[in-house]
mmCIF file as gemmi writes it, N, C-alpha and C atoms, coordinates in Angstrom:
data_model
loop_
_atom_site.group_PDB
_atom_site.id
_atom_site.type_symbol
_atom_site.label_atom_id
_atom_site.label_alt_id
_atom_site.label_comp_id
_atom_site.label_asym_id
_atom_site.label_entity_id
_atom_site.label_seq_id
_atom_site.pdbx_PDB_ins_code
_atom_site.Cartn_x
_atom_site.Cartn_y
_atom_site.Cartn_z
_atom_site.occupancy
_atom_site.B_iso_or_equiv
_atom_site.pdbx_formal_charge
_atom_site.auth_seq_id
_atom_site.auth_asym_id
_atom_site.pdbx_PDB_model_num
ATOM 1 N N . UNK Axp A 1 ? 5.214 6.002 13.516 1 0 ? 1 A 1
ATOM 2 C CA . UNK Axp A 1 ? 6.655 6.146 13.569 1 0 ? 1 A 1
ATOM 3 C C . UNK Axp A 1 ? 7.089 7.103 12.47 1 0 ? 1 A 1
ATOM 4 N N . UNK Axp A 2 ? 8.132 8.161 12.809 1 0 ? 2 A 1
ATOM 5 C CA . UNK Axp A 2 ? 8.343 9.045 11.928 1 0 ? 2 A 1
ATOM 6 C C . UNK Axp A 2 ? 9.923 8.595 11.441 1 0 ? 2 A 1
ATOM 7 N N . UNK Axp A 3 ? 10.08 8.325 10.058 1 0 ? 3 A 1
ATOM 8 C CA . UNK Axp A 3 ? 10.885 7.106 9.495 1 0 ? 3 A 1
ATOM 9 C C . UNK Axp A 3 ? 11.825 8.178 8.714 1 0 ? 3 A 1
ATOM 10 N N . UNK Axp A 4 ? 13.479 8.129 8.212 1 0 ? 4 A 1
ATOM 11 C CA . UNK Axp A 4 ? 14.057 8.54 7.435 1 0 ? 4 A 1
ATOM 12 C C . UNK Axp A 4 ? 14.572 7.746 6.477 1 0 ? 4 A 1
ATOM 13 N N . UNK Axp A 5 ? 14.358 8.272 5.286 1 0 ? 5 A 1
ATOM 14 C CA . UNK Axp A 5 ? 15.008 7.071 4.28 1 0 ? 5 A 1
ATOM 15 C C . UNK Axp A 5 ? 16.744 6.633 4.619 1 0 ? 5 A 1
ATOM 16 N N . UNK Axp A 6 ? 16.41 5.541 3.594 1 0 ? 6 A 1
ATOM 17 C CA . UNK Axp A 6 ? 15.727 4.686 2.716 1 0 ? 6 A 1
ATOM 18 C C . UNK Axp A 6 ? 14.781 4.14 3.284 1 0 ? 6 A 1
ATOM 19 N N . UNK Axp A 7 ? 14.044 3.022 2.738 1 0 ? 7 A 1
ATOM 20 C CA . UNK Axp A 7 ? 13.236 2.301 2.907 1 0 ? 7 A 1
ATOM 21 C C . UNK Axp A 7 ? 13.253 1.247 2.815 1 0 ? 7 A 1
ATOM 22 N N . UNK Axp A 8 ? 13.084 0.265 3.261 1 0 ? 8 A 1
ATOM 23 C CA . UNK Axp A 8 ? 13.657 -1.447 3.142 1 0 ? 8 A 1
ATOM 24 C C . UNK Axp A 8 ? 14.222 -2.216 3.852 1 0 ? 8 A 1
ATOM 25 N N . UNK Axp A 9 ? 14.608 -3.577 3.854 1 0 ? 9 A 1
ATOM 26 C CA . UNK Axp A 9 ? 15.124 -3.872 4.939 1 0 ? 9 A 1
ATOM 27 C C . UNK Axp A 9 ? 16.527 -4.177 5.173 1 0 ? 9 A 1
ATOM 28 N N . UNK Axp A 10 ? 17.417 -4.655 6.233 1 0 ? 10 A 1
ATOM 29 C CA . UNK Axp A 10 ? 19.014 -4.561 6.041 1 0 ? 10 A 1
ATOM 30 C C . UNK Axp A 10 ? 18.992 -3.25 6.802 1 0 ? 10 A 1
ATOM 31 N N . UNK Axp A 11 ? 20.83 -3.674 7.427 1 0 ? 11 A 1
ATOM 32 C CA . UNK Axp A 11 ? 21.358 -2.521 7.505 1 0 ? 11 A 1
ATOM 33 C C . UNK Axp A 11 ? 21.257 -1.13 7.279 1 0 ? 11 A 1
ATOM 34 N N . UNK Axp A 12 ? 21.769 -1.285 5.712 1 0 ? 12 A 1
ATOM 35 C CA . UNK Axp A 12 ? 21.937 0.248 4.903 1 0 ? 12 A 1
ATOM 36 C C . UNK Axp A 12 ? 20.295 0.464 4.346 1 0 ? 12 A 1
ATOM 37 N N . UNK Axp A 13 ? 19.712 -0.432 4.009 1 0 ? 13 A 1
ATOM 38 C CA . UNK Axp A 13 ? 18.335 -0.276 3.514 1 0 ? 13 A 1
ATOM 39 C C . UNK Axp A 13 ? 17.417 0.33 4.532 1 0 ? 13 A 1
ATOM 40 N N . UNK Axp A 14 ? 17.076 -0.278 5.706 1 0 ? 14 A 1
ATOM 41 C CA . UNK Axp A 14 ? 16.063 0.11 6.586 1 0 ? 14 A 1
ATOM 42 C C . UNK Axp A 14 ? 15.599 1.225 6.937 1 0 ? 14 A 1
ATOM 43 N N . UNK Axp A 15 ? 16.731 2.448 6.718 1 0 ? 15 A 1
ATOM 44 C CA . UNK Axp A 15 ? 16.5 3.645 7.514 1 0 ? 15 A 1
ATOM 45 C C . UNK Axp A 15 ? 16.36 4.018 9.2 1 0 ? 15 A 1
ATOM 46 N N . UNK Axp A 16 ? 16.32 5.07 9.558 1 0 ? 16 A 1
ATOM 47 C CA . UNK Axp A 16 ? 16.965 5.331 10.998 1 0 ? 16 A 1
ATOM 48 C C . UNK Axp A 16 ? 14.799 5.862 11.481 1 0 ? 16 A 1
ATOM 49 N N . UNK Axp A 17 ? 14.511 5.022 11.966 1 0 ? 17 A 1
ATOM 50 C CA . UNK Axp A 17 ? 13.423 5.739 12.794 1 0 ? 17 A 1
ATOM 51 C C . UNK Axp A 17 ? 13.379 6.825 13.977 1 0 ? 17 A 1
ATOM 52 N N . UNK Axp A 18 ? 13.309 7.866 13.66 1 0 ? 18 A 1
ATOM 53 C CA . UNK Axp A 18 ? 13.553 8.86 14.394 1 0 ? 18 A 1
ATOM 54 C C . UNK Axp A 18 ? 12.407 8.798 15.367 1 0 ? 18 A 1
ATOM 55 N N . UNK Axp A 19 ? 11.149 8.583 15.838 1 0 ? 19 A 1
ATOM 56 C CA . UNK Axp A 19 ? 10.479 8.781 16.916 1 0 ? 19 A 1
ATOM 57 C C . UNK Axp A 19 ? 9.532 7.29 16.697 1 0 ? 19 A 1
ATOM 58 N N . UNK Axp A 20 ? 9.416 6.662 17.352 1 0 ? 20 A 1
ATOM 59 C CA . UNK Axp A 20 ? 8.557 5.596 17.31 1 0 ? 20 A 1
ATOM 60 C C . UNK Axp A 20 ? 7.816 5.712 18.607 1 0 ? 20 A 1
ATOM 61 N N . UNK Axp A 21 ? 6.153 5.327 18.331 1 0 ? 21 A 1
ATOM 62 C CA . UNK Axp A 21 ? 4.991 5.238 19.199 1 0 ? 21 A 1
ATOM 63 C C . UNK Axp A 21 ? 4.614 6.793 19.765 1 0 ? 21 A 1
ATOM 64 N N . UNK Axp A 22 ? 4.952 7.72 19.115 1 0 ? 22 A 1
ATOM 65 C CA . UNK Axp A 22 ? 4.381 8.717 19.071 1 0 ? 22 A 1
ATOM 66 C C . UNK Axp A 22 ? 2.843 9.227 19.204 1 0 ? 22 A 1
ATOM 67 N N . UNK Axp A 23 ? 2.269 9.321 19.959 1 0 ? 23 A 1
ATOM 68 C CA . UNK Axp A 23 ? 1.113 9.74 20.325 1 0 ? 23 A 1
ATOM 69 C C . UNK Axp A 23 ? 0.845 10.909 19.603 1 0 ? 23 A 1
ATOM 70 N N . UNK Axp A 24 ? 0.117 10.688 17.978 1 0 ? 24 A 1
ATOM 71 C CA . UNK Axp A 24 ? -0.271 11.457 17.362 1 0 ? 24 A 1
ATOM 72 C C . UNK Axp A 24 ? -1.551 10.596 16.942 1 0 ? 24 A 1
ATOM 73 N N . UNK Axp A 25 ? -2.794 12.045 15.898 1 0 ? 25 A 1
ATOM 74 C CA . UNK Axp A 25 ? -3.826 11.45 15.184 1 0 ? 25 A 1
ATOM 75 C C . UNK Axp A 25 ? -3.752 11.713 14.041 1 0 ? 25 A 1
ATOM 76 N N . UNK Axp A 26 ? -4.301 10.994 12.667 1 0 ? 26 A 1
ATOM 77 C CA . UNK Axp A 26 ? -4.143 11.303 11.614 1 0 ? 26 A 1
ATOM 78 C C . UNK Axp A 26 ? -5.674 11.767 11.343 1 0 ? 26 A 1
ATOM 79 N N . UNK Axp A 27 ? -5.235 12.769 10.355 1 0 ? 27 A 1
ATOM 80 C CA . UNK Axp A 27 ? -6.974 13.247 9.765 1 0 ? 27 A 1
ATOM 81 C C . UNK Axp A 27 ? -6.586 13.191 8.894 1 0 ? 27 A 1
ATOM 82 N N . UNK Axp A 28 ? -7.615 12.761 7.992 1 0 ? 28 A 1
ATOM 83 C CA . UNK Axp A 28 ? -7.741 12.645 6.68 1 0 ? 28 A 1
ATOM 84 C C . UNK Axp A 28 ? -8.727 13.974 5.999 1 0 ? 28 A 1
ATOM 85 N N . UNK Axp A 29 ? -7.6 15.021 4.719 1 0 ? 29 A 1
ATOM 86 C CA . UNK Axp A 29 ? -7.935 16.262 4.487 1 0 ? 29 A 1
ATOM 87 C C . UNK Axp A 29 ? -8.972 16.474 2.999 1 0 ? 29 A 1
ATOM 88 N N . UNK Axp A 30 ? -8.376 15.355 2.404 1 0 ? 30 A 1
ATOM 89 C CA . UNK Axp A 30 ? -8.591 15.399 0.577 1 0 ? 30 A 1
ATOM 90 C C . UNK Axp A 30 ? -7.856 14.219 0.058 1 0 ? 30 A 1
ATOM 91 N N . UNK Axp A 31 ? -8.532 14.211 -1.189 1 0 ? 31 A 1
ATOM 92 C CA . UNK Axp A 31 ? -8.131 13.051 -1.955 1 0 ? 31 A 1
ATOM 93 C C . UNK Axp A 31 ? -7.964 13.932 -3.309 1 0 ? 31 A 1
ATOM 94 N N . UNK Axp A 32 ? -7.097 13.689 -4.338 1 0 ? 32 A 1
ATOM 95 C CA . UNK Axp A 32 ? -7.038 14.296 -5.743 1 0 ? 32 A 1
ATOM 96 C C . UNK Axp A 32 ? -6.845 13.228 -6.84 1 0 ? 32 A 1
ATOM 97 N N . UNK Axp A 33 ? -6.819 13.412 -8.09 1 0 ? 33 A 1
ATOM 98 C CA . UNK Axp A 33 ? -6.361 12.491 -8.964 1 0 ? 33 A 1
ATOM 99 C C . UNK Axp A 33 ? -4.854 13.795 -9.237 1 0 ? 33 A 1
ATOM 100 N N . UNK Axp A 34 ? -3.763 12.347 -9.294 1 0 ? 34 A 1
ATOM 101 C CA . UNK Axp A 34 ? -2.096 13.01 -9.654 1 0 ? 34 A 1
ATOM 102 C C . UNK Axp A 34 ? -1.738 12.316 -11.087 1 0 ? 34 A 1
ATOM 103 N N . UNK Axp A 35 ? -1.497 12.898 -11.605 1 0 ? 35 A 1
ATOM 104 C CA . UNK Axp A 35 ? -0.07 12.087 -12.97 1 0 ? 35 A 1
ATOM 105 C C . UNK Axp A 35 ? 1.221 12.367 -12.684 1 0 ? 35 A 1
ATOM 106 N N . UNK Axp A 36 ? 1.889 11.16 -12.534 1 0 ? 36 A 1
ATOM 107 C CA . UNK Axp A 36 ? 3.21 11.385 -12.49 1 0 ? 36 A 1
ATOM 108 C C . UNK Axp A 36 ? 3.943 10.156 -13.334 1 0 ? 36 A 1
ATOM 109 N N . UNK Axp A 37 ? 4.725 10.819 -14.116 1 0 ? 37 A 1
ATOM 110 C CA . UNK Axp A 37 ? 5.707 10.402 -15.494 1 0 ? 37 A 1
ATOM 111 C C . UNK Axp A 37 ? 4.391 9.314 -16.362 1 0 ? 37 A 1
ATOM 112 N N . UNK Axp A 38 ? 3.185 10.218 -16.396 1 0 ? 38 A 1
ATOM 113 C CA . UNK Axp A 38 ? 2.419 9.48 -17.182 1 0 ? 38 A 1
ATOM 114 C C . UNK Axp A 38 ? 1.521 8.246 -16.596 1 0 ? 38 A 1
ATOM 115 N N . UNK Axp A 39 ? 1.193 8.481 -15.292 1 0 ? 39 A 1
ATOM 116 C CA . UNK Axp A 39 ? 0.599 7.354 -14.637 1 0 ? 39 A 1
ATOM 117 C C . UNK Axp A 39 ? -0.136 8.422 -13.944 1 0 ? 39 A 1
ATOM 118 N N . UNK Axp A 40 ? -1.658 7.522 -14.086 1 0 ? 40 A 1
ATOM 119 C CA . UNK Axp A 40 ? -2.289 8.48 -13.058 1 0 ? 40 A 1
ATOM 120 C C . UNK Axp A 40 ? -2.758 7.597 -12.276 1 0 ? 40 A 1
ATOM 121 N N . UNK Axp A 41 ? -2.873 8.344 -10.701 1 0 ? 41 A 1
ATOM 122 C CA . UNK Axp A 41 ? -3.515 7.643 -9.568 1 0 ? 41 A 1
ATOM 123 C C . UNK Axp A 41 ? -3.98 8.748 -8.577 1 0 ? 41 A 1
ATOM 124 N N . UNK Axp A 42 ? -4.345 8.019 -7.265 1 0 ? 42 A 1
ATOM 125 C CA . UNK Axp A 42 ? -4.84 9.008 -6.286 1 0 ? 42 A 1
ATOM 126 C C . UNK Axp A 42 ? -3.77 9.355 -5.203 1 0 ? 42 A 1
ATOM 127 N N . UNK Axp A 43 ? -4.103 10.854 -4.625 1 0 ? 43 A 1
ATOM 128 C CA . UNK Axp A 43 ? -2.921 11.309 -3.53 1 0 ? 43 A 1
ATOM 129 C C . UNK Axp A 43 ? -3.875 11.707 -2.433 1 0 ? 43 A 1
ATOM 130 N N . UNK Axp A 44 ? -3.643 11.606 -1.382 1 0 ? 44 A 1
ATOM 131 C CA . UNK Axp A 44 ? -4.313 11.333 -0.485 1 0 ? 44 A 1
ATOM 132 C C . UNK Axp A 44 ? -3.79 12.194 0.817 1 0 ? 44 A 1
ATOM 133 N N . UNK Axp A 45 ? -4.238 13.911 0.826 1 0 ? 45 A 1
ATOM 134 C CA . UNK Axp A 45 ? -3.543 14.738 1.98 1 0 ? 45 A 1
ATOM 135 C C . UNK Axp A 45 ? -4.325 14.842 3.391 1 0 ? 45 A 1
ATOM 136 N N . UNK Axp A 46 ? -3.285 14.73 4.519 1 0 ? 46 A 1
ATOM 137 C CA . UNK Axp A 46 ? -3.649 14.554 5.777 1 0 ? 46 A 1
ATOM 138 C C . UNK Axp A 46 ? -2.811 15.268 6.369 1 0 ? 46 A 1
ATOM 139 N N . UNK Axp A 47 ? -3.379 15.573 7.297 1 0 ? 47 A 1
ATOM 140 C CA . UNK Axp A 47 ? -3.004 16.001 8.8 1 0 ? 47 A 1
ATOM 141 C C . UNK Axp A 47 ? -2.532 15.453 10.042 1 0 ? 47 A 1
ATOM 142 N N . UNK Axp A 48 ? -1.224 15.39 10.419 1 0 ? 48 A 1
ATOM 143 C CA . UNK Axp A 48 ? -0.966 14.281 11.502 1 0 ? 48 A 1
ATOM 144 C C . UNK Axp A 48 ? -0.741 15.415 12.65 1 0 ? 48 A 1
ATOM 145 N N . UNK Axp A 49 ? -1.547 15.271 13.572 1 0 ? 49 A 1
ATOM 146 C CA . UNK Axp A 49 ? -1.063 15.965 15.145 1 0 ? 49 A 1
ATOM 147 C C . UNK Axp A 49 ? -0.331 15.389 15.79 1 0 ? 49 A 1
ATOM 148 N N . UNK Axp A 50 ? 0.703 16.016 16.46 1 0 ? 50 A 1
ATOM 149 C CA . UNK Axp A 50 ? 1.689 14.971 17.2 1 0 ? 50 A 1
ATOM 150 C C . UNK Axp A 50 ? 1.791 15.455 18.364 1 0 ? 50 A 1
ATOM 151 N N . UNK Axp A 51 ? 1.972 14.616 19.536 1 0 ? 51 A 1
ATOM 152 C CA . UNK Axp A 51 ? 1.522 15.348 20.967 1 0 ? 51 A 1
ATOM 153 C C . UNK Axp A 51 ? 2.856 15.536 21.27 1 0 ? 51 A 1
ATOM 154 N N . UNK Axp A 52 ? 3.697 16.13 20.845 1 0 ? 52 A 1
ATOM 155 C CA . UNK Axp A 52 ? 4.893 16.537 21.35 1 0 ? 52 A 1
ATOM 156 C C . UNK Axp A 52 ? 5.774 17.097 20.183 1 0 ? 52 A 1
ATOM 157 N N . UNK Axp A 53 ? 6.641 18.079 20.786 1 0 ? 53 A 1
ATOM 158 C CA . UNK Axp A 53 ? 7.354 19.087 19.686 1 0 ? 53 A 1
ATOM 159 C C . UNK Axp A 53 ? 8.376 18.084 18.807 1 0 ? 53 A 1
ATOM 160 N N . UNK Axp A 54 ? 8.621 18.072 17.189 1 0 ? 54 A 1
ATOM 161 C CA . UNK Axp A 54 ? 9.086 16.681 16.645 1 0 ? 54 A 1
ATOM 162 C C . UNK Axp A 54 ? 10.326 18.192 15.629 1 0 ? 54 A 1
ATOM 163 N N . UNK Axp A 55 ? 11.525 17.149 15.166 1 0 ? 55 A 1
ATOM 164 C CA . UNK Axp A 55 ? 12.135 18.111 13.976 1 0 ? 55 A 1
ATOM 165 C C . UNK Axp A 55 ? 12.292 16.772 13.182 1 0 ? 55 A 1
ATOM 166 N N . UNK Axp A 56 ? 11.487 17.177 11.622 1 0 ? 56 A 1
ATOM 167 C CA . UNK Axp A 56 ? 11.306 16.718 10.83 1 0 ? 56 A 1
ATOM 168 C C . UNK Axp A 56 ? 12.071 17.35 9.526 1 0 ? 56 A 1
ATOM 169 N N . UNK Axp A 57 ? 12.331 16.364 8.383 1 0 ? 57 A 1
ATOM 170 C CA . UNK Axp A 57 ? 12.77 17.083 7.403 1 0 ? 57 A 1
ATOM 171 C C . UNK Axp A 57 ? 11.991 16.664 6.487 1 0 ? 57 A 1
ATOM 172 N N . UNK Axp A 58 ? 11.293 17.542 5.596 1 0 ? 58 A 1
ATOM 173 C CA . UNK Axp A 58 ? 10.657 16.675 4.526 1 0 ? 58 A 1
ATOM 174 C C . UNK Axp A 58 ? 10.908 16.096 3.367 1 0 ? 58 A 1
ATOM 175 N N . UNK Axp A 59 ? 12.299 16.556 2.991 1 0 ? 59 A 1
ATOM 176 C CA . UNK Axp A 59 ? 12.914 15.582 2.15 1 0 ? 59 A 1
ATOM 177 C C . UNK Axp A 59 ? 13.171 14.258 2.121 1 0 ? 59 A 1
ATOM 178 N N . UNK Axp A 60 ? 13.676 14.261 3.663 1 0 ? 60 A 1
ATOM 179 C CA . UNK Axp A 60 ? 14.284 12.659 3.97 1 0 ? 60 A 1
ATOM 180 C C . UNK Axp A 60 ? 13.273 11.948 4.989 1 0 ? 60 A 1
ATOM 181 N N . UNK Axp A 61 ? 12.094 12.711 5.374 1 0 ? 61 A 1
ATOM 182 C CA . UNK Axp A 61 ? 11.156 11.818 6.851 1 0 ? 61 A 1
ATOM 183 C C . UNK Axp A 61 ? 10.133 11.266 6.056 1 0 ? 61 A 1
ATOM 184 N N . UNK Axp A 62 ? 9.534 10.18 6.568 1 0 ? 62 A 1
ATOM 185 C CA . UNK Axp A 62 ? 8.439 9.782 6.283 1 0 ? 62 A 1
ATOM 186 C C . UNK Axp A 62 ? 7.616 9.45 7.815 1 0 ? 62 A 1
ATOM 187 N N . UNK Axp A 63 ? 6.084 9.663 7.339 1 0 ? 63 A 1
ATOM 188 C CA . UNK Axp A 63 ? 5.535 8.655 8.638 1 0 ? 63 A 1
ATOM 189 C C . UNK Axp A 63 ? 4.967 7.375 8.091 1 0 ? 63 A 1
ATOM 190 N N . UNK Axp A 64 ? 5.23 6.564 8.875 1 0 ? 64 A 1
ATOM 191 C CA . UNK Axp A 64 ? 4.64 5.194 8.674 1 0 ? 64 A 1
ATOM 192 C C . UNK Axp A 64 ? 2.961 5.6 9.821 1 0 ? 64 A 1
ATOM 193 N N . UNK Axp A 65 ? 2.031 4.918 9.092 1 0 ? 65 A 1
ATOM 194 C CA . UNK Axp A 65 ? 0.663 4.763 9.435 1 0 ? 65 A 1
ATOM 195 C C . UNK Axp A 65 ? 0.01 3.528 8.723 1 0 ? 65 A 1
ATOM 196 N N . UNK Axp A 66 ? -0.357 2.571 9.83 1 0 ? 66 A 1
ATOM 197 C CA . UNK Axp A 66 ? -1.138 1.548 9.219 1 0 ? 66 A 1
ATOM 198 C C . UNK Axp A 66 ? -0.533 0.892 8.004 1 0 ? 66 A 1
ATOM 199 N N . UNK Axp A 67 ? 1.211 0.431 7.975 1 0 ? 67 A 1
ATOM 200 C CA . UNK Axp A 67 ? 1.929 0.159 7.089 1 0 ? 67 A 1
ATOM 201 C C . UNK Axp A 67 ? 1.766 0.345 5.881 1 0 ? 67 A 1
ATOM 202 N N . UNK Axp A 68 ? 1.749 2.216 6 1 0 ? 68 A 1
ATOM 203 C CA . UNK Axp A 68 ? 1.779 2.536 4.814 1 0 ? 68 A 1
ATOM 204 C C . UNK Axp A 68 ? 2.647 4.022 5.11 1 0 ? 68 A 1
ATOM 205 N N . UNK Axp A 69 ? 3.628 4.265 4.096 1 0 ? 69 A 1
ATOM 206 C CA . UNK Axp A 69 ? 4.231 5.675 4.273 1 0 ? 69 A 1
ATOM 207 C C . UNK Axp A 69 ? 3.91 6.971 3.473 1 0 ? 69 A 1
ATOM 208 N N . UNK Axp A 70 ? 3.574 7.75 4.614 1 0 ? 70 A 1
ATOM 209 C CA . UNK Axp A 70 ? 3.066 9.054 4.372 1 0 ? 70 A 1
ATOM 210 C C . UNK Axp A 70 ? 4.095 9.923 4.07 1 0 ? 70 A 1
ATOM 211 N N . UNK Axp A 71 ? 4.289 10.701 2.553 1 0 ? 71 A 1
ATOM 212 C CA . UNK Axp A 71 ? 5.25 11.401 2.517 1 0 ? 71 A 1
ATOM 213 C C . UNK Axp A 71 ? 5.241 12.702 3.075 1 0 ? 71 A 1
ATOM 214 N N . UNK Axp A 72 ? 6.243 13.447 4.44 1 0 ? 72 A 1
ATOM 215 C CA . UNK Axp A 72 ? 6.109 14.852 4.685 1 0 ? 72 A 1
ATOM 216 C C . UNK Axp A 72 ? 5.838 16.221 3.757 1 0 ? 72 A 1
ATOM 217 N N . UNK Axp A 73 ? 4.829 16.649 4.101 1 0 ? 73 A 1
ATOM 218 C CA . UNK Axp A 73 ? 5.082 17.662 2.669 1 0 ? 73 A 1
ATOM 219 C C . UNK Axp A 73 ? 5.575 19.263 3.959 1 0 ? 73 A 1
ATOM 220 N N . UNK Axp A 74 ? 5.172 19.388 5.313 1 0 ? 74 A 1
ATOM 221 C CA . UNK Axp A 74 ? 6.058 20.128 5.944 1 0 ? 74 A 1
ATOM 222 C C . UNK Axp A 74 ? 5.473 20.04 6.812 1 0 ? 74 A 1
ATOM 223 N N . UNK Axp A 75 ? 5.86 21.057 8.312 1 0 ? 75 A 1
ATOM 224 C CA . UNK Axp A 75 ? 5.634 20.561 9.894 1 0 ? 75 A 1
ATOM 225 C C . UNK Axp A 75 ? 5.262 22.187 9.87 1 0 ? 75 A 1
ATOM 226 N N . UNK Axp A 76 ? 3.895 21.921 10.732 1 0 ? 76 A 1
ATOM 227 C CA . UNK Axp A 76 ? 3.621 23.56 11.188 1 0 ? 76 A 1
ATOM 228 C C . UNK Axp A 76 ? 3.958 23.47 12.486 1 0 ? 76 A 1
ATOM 229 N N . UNK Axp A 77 ? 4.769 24.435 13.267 1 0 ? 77 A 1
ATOM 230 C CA . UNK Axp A 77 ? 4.838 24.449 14.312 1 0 ? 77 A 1
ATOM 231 C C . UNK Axp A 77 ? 3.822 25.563 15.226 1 0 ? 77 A 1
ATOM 232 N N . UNK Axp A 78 ? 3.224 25.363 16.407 1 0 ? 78 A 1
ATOM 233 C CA . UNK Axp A 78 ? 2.241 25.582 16.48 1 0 ? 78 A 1
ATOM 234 C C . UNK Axp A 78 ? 2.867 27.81 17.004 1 0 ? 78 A 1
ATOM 235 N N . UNK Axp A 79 ? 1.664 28.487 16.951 1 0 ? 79 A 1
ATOM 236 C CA . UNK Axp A 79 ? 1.909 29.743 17.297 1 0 ? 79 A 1
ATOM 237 C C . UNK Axp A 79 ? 2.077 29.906 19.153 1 0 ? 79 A 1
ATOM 238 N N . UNK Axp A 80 ? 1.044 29.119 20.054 1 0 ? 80 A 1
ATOM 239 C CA . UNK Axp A 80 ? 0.664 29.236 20.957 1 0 ? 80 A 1
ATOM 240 C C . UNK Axp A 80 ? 0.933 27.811 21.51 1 0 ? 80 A 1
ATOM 241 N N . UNK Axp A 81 ? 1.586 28.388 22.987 1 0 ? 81 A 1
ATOM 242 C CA . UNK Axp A 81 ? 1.875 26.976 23.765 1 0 ? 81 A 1
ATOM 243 C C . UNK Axp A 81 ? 0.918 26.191 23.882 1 0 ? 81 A 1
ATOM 244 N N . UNK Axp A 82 ? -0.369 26.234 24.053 1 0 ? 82 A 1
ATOM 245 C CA . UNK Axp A 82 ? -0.862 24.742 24.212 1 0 ? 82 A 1
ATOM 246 C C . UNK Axp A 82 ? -1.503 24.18 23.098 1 0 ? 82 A 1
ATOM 247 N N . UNK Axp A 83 ? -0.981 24.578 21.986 1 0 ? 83 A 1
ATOM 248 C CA . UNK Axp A 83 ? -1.471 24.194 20.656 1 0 ? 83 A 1
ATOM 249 C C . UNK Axp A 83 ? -0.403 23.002 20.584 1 0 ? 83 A 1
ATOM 250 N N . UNK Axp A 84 ? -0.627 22.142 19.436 1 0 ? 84 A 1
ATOM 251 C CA . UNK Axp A 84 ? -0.004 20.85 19.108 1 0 ? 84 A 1
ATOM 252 C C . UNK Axp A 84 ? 0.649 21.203 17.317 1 0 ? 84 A 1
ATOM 253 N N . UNK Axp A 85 ? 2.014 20.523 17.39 1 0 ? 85 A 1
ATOM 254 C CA . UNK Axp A 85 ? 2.422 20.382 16.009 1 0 ? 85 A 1
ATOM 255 C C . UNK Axp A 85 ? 1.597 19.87 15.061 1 0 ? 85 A 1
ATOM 256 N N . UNK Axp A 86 ? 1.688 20.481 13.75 1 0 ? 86 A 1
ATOM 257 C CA . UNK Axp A 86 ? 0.305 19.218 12.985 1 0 ? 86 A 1
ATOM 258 C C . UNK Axp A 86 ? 1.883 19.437 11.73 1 0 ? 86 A 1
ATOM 259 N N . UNK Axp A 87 ? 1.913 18.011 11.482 1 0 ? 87 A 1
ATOM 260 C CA . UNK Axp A 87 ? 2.666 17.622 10.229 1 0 ? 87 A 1
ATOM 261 C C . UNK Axp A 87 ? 1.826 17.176 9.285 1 0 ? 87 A 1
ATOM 262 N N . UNK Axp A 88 ? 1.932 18.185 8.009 1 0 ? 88 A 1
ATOM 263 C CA . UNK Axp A 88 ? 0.912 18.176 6.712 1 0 ? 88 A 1
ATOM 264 C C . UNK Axp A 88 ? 1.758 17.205 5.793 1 0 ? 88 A 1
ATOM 265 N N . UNK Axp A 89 ? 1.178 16.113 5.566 1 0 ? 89 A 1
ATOM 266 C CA . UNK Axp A 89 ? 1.665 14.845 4.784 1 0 ? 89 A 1
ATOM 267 C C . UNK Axp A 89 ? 0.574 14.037 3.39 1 0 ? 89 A 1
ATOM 268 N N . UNK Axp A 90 ? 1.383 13.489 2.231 1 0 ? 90 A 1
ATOM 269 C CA . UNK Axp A 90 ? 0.237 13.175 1.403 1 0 ? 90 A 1
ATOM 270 C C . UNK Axp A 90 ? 0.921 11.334 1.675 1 0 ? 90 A 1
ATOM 271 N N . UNK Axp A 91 ? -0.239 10.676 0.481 1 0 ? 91 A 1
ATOM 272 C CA . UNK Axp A 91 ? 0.012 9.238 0.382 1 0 ? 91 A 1
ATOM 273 C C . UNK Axp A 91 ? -0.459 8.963 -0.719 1 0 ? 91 A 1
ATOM 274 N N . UNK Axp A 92 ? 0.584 8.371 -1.934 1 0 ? 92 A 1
ATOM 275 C CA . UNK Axp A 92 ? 0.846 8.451 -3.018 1 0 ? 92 A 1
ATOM 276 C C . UNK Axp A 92 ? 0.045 7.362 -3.621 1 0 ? 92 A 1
ATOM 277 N N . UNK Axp A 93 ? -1.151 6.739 -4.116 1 0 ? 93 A 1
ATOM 278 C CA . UNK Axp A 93 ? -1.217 5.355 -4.466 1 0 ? 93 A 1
ATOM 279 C C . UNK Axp A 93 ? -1.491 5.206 -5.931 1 0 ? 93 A 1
């Protein structure tokens, strides 16, 4: 499911799911070590194919996978019609 913030539950919390049961695959690209504000952990970049043309924003979309959210980092749209969108996404842990 390709999710817009917020995140959480409620009303105003939950966020607006923009495509749910989407027939996409995730590949898994790389793993890195990140620091952020002095914490270090692992980030985790993938590749999601999605079998159908999607408009994403990467500020505000997330994908949910295996209840966990993948942050958008941007959407390639493909050059050639029977090519597939691949949305390049990391996962922060």
């Amino acid at each position: 499911a390709v999710k817009r913030f917020p995140s959480g539950d409620g009303p105003l919390l939950g966020g607006v799911k923009l495509y749910e049961n989407l027939p996409a695959r995730v590949q898994w690209i790389s793993e890195e070590i990140a620091e952020e504000r002095g914490i270090k952990g692992s980030e985790g970049n993938y590749e999601i194919i999605v079998g159908r043309h999607v408009v994403v924003n990467a500020s505000e979309d997330r994908v949910l996978w295996h209840g966990r959210y993948l942050d958008i980092v941007r959407l390639r749209t493909p050059d050639n019609i029977g090519d597939l969108p691949v949305i390049e996404a990391k996962l922060k842990v």
